[in-house]
LUMVO-747921 format. One record per atom (N, C-alpha, C): residue number from 1; atom name; x, y, z. Coordinates in steps of 0.05 Angstrom, whole numbers. Layout:
% LUMVO-747921
 sevo zamar     xx     yy     zz
  NUM    CA      X      Y      Z
...
//
This chain:
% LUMVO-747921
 sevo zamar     xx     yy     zz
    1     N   -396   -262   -227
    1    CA   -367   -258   -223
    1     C   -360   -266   -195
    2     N   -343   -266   -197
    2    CA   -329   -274   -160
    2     C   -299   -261   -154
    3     N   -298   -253   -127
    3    CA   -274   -240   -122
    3     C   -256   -262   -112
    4     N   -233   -251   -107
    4    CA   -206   -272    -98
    4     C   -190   -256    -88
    5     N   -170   -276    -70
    5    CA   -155   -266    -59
    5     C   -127   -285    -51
    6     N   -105   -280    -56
    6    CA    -85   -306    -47
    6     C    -53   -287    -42
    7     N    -44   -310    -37
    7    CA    -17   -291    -16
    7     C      5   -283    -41
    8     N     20   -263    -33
    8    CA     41   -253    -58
    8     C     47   -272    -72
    9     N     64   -287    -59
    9    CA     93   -307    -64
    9     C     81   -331    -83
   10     N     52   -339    -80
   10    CA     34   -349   -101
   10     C     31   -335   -132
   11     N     29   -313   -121
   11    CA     15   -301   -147
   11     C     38   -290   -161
   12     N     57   -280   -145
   12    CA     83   -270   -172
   12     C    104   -300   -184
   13     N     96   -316   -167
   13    CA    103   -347   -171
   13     C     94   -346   -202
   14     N     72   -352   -201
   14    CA     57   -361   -229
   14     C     53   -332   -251
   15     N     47   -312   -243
   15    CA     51   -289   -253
   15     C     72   -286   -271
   16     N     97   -284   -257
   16    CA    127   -288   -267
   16     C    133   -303   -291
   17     N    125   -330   -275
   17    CA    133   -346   -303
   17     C    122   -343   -326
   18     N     93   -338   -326
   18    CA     73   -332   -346
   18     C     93   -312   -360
   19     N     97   -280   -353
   19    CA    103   -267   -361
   19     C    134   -269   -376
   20     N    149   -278   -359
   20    CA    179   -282   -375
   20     C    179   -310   -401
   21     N    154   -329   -398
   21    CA    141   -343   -426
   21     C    145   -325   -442
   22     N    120   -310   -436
   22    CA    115   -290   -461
   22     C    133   -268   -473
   23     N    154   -257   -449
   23    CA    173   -238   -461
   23     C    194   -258   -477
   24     N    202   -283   -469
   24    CA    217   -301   -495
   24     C    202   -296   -521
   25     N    174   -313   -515
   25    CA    157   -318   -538
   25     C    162   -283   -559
   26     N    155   -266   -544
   26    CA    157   -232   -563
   26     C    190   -227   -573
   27     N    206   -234   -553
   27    CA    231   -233   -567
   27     C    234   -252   -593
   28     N    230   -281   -589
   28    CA    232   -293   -614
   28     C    212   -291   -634
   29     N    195   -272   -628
   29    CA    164   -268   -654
   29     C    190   -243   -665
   30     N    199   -225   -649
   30    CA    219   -205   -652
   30     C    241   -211   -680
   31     N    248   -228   -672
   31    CA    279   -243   -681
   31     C    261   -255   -705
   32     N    251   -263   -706
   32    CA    235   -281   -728
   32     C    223   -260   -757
   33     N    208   -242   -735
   33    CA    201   -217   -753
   33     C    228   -201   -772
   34     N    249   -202   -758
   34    CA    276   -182   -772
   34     C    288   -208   -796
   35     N    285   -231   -787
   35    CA    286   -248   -808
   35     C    271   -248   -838
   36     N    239   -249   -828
   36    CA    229   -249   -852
   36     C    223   -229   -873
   37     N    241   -200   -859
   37    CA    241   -180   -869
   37     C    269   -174   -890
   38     N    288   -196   -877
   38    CA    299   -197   -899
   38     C    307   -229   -914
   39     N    285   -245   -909
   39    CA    283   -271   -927
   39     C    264   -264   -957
   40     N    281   -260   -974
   40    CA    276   -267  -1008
   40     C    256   -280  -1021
   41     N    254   -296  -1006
   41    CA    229   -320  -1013
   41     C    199   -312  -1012
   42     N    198   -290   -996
   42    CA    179   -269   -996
   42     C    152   -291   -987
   43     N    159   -305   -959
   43    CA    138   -320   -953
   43     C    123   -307   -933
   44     N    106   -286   -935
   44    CA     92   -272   -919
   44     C     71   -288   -905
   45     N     53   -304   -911
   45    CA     42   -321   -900
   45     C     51   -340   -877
   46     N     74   -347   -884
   46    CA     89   -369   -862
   46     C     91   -346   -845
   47     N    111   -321   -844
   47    CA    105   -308   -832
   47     C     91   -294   -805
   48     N     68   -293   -825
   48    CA     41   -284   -805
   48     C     32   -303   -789
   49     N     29   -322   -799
   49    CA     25   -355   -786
   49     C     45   -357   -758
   50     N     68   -343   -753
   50    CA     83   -353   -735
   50     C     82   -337   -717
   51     N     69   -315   -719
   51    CA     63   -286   -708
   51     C     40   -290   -700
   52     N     18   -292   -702
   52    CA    -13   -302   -697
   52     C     -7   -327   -681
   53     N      7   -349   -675
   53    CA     11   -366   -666
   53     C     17   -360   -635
   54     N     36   -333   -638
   54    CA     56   -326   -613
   54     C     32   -302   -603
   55     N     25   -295   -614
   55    CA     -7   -271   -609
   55     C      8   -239   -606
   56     N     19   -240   -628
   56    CA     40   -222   -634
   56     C     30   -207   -666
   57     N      6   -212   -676
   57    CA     -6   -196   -693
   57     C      2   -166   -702
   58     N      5   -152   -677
   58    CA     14   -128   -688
   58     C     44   -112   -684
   59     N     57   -140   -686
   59    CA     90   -139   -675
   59     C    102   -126   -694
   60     N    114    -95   -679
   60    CA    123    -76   -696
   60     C    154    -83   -702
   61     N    167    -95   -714
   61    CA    197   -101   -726
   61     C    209    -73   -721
   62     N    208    -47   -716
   62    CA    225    -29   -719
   62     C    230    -25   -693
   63     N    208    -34   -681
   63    CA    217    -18   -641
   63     C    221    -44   -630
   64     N    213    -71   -628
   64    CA    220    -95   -615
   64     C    240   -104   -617
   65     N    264    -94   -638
   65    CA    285   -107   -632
   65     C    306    -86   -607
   66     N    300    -63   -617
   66    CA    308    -59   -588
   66     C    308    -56   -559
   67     N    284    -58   -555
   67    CA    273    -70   -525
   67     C    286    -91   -529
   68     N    283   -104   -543
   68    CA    301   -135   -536
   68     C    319   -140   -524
   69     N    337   -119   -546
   69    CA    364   -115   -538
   69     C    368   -108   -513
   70     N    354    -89   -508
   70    CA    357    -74   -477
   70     C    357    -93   -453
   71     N    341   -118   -456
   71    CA    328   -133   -435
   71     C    353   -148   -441
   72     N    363   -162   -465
   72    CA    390   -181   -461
   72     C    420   -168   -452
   73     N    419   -147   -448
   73    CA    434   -131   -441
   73     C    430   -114   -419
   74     N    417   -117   -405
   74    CA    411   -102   -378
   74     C    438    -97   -358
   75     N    443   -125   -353
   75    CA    468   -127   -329
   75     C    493   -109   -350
   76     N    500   -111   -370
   76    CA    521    -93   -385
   76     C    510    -68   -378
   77     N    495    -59   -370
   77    CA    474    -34   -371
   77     C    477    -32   -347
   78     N    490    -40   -324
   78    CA    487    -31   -295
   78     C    448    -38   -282
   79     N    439    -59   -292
   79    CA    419    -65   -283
   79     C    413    -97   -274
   80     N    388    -93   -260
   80    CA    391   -119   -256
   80     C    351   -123   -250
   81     N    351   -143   -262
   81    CA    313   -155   -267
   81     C    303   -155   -236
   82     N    282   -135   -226
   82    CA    277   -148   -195
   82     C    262   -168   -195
   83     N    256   -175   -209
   83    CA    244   -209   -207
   83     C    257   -229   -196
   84     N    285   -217   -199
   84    CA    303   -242   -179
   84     C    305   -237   -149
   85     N    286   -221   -145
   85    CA    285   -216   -118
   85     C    262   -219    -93
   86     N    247   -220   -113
   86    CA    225   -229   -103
   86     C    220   -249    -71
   87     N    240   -267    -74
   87    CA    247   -282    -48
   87     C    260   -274    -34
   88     N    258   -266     -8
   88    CA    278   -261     10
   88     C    308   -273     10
   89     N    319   -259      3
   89    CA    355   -257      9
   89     C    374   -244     19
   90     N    381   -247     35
   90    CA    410   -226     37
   90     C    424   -208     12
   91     N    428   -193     18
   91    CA    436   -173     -7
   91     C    467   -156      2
   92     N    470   -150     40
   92    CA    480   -131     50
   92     C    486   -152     76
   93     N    523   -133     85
   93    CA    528   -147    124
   93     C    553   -133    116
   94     N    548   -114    137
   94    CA    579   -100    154
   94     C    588   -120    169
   95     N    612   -126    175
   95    CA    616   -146    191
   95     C    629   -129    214
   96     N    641   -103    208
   96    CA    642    -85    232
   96     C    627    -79    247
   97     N    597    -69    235
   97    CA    579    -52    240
   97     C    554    -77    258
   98     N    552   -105    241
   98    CA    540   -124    244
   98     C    515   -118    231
   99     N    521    -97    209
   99    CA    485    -90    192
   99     C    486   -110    172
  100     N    457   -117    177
  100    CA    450   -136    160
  100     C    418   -128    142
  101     N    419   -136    114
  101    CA    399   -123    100
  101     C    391   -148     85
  102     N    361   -155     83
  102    CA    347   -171     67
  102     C    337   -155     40
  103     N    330   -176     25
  103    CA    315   -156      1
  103     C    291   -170     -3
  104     N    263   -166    -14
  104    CA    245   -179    -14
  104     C    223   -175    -28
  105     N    198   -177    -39
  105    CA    180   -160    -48
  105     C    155   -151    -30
  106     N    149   -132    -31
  106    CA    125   -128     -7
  106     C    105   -104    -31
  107     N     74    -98    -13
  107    CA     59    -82    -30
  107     C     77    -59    -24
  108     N     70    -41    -47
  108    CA     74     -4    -41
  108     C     54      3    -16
  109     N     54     24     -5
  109    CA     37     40      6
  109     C      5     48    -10
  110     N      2     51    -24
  110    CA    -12     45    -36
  110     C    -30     25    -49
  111     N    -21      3    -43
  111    CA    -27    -21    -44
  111     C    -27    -37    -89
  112     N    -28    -12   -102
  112    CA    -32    -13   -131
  112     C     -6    -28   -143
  113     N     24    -30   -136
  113    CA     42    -42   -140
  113     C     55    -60   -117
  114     N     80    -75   -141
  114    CA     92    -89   -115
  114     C    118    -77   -114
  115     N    135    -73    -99
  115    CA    174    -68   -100
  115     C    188    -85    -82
  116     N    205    -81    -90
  116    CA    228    -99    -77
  116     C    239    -76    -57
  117     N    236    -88    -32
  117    CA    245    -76     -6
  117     C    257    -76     18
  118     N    275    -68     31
  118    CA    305    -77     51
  118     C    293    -84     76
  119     N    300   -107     79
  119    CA    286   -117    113
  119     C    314   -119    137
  120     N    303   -126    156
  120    CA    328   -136    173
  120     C    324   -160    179
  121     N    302   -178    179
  121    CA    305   -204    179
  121     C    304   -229    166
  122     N    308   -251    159
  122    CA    316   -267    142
  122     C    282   -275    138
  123     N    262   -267    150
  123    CA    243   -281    146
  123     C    230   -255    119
  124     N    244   -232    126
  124    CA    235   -204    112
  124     C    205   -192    117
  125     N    202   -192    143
  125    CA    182   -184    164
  125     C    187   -148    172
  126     N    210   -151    181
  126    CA    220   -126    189
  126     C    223   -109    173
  127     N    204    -94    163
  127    CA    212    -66    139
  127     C    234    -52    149
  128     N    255    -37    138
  128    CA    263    -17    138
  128     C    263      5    111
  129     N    243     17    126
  129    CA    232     36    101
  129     C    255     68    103
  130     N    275     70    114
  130    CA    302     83    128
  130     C    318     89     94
  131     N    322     62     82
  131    CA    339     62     62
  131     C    331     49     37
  132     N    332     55     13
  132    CA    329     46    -19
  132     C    346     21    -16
  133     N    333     -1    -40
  133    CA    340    -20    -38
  133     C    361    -20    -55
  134     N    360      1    -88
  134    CA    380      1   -102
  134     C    406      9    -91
  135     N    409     19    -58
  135    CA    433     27    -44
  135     C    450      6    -42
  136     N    445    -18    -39
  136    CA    454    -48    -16
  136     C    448    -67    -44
  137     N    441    -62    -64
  137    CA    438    -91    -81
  137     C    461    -81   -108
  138     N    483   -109    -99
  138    CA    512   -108   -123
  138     C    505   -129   -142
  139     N    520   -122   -164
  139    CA    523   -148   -173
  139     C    543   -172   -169
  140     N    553   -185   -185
  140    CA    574   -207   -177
  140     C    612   -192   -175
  141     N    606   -169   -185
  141    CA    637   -150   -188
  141     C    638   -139   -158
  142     N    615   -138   -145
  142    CA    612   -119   -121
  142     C    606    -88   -129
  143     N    595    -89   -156
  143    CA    584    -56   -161
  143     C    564    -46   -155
  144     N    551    -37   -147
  144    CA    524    -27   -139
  144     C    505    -27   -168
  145     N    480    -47   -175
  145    CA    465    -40   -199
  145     C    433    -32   -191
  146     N    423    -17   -213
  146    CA    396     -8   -208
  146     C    367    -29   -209
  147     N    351    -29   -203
  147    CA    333    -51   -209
  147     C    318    -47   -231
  148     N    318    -56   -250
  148    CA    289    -54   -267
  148     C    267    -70   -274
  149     N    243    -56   -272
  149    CA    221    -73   -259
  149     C    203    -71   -287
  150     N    221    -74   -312
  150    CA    208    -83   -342
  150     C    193   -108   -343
  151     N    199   -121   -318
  151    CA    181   -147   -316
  151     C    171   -152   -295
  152     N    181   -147   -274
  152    CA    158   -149   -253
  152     C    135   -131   -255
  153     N    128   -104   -265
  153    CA    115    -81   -269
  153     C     86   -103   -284
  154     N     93   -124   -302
  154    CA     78   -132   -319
  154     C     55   -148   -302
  155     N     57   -159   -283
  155    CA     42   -166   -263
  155     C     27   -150   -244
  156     N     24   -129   -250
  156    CA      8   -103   -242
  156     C     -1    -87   -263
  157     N    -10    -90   -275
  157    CA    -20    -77   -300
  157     C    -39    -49   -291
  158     N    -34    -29   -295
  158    CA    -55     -3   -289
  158     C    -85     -4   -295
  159     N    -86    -11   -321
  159    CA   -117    -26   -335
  159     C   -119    -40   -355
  160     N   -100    -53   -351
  160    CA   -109    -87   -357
  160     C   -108   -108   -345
  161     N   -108   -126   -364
  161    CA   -116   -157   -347
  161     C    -80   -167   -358
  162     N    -78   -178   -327
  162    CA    -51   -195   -335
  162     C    -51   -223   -355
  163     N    -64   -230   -356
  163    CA    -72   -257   -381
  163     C    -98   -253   -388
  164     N   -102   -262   -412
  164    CA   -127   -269   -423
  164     C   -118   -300   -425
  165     N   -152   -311   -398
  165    CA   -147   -338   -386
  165     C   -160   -358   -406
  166     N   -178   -342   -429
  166    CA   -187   -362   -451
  166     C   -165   -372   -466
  167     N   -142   -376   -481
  167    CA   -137   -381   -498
  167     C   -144   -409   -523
  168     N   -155   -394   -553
  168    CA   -148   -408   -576
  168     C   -131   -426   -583
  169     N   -122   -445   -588
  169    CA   -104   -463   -604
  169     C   -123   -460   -634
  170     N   -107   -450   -649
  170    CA   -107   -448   -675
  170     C    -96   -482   -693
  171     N   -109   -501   -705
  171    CA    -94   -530   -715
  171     C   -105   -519   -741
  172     N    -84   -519   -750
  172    CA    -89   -526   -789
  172     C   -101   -551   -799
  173     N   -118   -555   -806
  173    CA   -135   -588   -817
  173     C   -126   -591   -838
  174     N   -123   -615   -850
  174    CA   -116   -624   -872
  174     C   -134   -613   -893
  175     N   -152   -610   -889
  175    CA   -173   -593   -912
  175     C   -164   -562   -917
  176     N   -153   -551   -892
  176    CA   -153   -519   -895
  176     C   -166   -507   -871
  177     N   -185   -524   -862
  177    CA   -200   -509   -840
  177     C   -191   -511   -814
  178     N   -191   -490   -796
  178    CA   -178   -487   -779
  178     C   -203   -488   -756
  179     N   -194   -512   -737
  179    CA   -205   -515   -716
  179     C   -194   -506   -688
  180     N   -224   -494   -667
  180    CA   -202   -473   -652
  180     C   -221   -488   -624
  181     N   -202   -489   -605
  181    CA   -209   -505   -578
  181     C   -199   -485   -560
  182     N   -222   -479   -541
  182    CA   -210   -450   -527
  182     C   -198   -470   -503
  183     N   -169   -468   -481
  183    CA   -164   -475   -459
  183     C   -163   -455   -439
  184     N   -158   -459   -420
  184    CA   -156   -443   -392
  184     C   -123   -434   -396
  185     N   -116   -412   -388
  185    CA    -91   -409   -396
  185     C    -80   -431   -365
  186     N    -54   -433   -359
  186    CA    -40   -443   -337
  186     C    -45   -429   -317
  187     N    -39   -403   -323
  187    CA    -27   -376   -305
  187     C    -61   -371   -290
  188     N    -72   -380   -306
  188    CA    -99   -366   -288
  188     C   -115   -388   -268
  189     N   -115   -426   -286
  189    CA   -122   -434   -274
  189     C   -106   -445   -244
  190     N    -77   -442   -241
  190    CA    -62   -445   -215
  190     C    -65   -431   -202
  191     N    -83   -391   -198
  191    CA    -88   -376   -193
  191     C   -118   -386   -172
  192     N   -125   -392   -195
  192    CA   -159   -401   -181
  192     C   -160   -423   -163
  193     N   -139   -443   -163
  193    CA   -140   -459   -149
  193     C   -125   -458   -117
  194     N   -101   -437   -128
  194    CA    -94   -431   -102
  194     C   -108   -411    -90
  195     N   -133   -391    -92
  195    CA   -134   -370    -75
  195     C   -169   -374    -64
  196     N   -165   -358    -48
  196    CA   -193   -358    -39
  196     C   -213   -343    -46
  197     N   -240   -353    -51
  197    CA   -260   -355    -64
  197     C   -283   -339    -53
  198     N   -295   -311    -69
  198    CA   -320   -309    -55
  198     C   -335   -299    -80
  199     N   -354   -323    -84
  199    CA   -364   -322   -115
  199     C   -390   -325   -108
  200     N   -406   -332    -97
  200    CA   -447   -353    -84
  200     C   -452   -317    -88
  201     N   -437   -298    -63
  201    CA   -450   -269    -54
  201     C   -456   -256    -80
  202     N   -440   -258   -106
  202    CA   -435   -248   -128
  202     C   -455   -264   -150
  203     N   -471   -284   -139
  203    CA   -483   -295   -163
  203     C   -474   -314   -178
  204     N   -434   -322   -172
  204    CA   -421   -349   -182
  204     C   -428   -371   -173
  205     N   -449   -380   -181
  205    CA   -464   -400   -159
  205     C   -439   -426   -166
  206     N   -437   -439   -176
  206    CA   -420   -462   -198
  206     C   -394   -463   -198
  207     N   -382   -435   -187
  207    CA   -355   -440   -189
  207     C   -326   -453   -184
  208     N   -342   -464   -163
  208    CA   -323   -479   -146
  208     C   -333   -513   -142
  209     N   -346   -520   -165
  209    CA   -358   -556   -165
  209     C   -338   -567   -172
  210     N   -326   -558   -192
  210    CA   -304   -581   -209
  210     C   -279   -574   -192
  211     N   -278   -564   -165
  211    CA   -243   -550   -166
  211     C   -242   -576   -139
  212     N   -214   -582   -130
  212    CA   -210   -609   -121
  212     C   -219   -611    -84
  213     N   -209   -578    -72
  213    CA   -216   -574    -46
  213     C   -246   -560    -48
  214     N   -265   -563    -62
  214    CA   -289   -549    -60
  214     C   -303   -555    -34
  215     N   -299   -570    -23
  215    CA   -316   -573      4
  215     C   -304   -552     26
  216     N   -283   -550     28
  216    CA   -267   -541     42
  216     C   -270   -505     39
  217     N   -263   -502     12
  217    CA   -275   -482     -1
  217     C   -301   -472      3
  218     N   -317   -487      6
  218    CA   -351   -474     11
  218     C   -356   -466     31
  219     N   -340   -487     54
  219    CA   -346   -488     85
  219     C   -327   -463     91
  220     N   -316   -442     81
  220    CA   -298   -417     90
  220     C   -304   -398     69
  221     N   -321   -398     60
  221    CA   -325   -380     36
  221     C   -331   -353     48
  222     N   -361   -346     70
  222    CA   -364   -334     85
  222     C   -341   -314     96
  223     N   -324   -329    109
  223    CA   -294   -318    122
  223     C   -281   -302    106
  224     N   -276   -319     78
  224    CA   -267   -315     57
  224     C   -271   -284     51
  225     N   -297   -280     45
  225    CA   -315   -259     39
  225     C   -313   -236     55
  226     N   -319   -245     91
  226    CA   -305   -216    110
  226     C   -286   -212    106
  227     N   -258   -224    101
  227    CA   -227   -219     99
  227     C   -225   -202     71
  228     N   -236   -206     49
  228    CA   -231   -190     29
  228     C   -246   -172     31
  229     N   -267   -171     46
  229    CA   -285   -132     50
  229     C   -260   -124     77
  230     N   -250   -125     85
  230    CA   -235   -118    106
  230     C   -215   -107     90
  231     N   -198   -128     73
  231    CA   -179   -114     61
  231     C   -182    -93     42
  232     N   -212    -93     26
  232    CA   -207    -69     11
  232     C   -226    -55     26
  233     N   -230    -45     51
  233    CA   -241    -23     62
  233     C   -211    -12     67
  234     N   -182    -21     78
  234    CA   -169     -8     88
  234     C   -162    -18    111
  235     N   -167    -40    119
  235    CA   -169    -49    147
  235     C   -145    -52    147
  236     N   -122    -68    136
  236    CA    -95    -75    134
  236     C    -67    -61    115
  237     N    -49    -47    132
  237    CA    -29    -25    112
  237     C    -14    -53     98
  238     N      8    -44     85
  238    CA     23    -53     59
  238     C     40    -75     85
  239     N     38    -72    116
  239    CA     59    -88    124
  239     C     37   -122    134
  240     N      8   -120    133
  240    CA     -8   -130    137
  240     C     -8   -126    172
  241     N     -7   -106    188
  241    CA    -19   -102    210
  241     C    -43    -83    210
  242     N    -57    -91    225
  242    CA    -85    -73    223
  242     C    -84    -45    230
  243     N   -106    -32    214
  243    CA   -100     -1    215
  243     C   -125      5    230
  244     N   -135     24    250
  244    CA   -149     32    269
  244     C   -157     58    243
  245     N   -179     56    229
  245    CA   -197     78    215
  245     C   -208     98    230
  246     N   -206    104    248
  246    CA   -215    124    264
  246     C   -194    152    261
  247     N   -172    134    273
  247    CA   -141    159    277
  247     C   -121    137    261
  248     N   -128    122    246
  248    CA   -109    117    218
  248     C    -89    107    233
  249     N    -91     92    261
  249    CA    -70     81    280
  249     C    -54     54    276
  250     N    -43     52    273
  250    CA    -29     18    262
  250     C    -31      1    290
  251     N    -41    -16    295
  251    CA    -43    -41    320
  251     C    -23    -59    303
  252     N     -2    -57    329
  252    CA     11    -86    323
  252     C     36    -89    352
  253     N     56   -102    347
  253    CA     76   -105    371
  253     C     91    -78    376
  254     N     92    -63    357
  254    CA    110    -48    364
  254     C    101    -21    366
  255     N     66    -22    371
  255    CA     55      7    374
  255     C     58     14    407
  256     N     57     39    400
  256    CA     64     60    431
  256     C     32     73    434
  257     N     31     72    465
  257    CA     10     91    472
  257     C     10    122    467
  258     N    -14    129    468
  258    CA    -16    168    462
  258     C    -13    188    481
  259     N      1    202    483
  259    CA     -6    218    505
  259     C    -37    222    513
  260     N    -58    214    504
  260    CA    -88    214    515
  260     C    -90    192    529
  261     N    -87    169    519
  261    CA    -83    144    528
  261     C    -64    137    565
  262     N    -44    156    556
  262    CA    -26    158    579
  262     C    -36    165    604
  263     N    -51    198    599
  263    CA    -76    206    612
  263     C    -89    185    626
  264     N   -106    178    612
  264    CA   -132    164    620
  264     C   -121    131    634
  265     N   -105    128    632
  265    CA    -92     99    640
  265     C    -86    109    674
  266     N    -71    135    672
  266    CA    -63    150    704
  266     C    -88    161    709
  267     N   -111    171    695
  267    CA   -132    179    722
  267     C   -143    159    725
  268     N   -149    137    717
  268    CA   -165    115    722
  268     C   -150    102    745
  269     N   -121     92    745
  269    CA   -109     88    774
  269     C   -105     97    786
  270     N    -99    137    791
  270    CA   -105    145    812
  270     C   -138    146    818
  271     N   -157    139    803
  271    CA   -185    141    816
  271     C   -183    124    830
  272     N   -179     94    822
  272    CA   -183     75    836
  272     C   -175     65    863
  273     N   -141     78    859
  273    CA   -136     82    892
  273     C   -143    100    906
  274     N   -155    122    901
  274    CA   -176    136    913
  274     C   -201    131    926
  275     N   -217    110    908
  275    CA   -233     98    918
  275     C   -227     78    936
  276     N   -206     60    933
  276    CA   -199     42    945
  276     C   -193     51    985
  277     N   -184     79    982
  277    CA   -179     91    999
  277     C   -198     97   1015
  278     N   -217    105   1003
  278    CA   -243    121   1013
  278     C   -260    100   1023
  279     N   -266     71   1017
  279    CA   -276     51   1020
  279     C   -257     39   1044
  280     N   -242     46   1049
  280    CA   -224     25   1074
  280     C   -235     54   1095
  281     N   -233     79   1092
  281    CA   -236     94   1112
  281     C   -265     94   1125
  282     N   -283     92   1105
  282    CA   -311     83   1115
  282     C   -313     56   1117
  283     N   -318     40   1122
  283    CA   -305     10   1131
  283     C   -298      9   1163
  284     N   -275     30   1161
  284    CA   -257     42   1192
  284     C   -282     52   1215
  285     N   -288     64   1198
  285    CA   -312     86   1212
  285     C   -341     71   1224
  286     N   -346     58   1207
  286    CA   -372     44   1211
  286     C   -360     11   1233
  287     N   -332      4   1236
  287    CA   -335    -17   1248
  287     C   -334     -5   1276
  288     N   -313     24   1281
  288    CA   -318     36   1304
  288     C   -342     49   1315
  289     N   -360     50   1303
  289    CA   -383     61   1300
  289     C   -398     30   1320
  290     N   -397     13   1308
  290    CA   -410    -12   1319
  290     C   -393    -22   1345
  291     N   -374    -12   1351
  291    CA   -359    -15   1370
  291     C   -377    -15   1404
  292     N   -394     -1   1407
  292    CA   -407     13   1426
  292     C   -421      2   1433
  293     N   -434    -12   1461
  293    CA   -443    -29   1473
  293     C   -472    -23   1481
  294     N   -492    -38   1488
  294    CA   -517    -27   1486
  294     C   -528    -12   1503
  295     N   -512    -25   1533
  295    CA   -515     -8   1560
  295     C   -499     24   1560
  296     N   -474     19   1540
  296    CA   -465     43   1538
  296     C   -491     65   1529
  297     N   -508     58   1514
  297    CA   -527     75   1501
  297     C   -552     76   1513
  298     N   -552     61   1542
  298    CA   -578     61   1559
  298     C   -595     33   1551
  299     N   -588     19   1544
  299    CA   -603     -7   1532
  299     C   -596    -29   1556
  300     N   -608    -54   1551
  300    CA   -602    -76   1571
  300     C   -613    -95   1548
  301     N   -589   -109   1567
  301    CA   -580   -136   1552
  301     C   -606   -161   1564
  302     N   -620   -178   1545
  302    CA   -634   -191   1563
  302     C   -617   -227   1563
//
């Protein structure tokens, strides 16, 4: 096996789309299913065939049409998909006040999900963890709507796998027999290619021959490998500045010293000019000391 690692904006990139594929694809297995429940022709086979196709096998007709509904009707519903937010945007600007609010996705605290969260800068660097994002995000009326994360949520799965990266193609043969060619799904192989690789430590000896930057890839694998034991020891919080494991301290631009720290910064410079002091006074002493002539002390000069 081999671990990985690659930046958000990659992975809910391809994540996303995968996923809102598939919530079409379940709505129309949906729509299709309420059809053939009431088509006469009683072609249950075509049916199933179109359902198994979409990987929708155990698509329940009595509860999927209303999730459906729910999701095509959200914004009537005072909601709005946070998937459209994912990119940094403006959302909020007092033009009195001059407040200005980004929206963006960042990890939880926790690191287990992602949310959409209020920054102050256009780059969406600056958390402000102060205020909810459903406070500052309207829709096109200027009403204030809630976010629902029925699809972004799906890219974090609790315990499961967000794709199954084998997929079947099922072809009907002219004879009856059905020939099945497993592919790489999309979603997984644009995954593997964009992120970084630590597979040799793990025993993936092979994994990275056929992929196009593999040299590049091999020669940082190592690095690769410290950066993801770093990140899941804890080394880096949800804003990616490093966390000090000792006293759980955040290092970054905007950390403050401790009152211990404060301490020890003032006795060390009053020591020093103390010493500094004490070293010029003996210095003083010993050059007057040498001051004194030899005859003064009974000696002769030859």
């Amino acid at each position: 096996y081999g671990e990985y690692i690659v930046d958000m904006d990659t992975y809910l990139e391809s994540t996303l789309r995968f996923k809102q594929e598939q919530q079409e694809q379940y709505c129309q297995a949906c729509e299709e299913c309420a059809a053939d429940g009431n088509d006469d022709d009683g072609n249950d086979a075509a049916a199933r065939r179109r359902r198994r196709h979409l990987s929708y096998d155990n698509l329940n007709c009595n509860t999927c049409y209303d999730e459906c509904k729910n999701i095509e009707n959200m914004e009537v519903n005072g909601y709005v998909d946070a998937s459209e937010y994912i990119n940094c945007q403006k959302v909020y600007e007092n033009e009195n006040t001059g407040k200005v609010y980004y929206a963006g996705a960042m990890c939880s605290g926790s690191g287990t999900r992602i949310k959409i969260a209020l920054f102050a800068d256009e780059q969406c660097s600056l958390y402000d963890g102060s205020v909810d994002a459903d406070q500052h995000i309207k829709n096109n009326n200027g009403y204030n709507v809630k976010l629902s994360y029925h699809l972004l949520k799906q890219t974090f799965p609790d315990y499961d796998c967000v794709a199954s990266c084998a997929q079947v193609d099922e072809n009907d043969g002219g004879n009856g027999d059905q020939a099945q060619q497993v592919e790489v799904a999309e979603v997984c192989q644009d995954l593997y290619e964009a992120a970084g690789k630590c597979e040799q430590v793990h025993g993936f000896v092979d994994g990275m021959k056929n992929y196009e930057a593999y040299d590049n890839q091999a020669a940082q694998e190592e690095e690769v490998c410290d950066f993801i034991t770093m990140i899941k020891s804890g080394s880096y919080d949800q804003t990616g500045e490093i966390v000090v494991t000792a006293g759980r301290s955040v290092l970054s631009g905007k950390a403050k010293t401790t009152g211990g720290q404060k301490f020890a910064l003032t006795f060390f410079v009053i020591g020093t000019v103390g010493l500094s002091a004490y070293a010029f006074l003996l210095h003083q002493q010993l050059t007057k000391g040498s001051g004194h002539t030899l005859s003064e002390q009974g000696g002769a000069m030859a």
